[in-house]
C-alpha positions in Angstrom: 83.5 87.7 84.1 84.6 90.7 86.5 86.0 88.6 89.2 87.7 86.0 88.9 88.4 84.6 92.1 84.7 82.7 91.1 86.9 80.7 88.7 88.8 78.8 91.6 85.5 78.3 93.3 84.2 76.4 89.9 87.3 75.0 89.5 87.1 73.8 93.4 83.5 72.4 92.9 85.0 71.1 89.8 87.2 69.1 91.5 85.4 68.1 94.7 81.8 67.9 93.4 80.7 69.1 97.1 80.0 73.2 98.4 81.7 72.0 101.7 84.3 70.3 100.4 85.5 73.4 98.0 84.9 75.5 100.9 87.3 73.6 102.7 89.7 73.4 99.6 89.4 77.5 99.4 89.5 78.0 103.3 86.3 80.2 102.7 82.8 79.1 104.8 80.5 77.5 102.9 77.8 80.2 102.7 81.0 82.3 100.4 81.1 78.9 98.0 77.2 79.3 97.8 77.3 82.8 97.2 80.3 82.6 94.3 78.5 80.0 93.0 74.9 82.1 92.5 77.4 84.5 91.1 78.7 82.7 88.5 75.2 80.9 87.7 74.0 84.5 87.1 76.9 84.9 84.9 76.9 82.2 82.9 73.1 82.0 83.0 73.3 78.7 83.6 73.1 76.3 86.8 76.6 75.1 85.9 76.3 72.5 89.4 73.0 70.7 90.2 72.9 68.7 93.3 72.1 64.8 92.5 71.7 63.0 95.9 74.5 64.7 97.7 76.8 65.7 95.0 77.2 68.5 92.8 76.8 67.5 89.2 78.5 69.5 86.5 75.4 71.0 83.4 76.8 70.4 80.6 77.4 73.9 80.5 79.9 73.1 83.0 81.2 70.6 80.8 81.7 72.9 77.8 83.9 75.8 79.9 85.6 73.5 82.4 88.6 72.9 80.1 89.1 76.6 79.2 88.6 77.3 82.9 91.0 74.6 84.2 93.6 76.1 81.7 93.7 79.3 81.9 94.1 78.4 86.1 97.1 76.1 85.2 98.5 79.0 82.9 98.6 81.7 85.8 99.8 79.2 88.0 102.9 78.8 86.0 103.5 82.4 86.3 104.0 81.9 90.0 106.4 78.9 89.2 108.4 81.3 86.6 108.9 83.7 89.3 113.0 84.9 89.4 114.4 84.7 93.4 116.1 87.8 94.9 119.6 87.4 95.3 120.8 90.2 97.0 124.9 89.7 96.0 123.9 90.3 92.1 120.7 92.2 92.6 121.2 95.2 90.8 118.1 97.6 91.8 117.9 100.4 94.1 116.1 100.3 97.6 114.0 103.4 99.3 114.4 102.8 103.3 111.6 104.8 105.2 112.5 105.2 109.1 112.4 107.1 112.0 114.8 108.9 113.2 116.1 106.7 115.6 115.6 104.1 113.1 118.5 105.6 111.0 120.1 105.8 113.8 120.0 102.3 114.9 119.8 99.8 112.0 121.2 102.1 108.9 125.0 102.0 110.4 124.5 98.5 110.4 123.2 97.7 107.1 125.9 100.2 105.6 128.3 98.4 107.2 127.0 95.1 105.9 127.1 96.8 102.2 130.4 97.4 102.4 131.8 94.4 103.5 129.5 92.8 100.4 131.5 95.6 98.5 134.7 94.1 99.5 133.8 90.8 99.1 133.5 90.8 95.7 
């Protein structure tokens, strides 16, 4: 599987067993659920969702990956949870500043001077 973006739309019709629903869930039209989903049938050579009255029922193909699928999702979410903040009075990195001319002029005197009242601070 190339893309994986298709594995939030399975995990979104996963979830809400509807094409709009996940749509709505993704913030993506409908038609883009559709097509992600023909996408991953092709992939997995399988149906994966068959409508059944007006939801979308899970093959037991569907059955078979979801767990993988739903795991690995939770594992790169965690990442995002694991994520250090910036603090900038023990940040210890250097900074490139692109400007303009007149930008160097106008905010650099400022931020060096912010600097090195942090300097002093500490």
């Amino acid at each position: 599987m190339r893309d994986l973006n298709l594995m939030l739309v399975f995990e979104a019709l996963w979830l809400d067993r509807s094409v709009t629903s996940a749509a709505t869930r993704l913030g993506v039209s409908q038609a883009a659920v559709s097509g992600s989903l023909k996408r991953l049938r092709d992939g997995y050579q399988d149906k994966l969702f068959t409508l059944v009255g007006r939801r979308m029922q899970p093959t037991p193909m569907a059955e078979a990956i979801s767990p993988s699928v739903l795991d690995a999702l939770a594992l790169i979410r965690q990442t995002q949870v694991k994520r250090m903040t910036f603090d900038p009075l023990t940040a210890n990195r250097g900074f490139v500043i692109r400007t303009r001319d007149i930008g160097e002029m106008i905010c650099l005197p400022s931020v060096s001077v912010r600097r090195s009242h942090l300097d002093f601070a500490e």
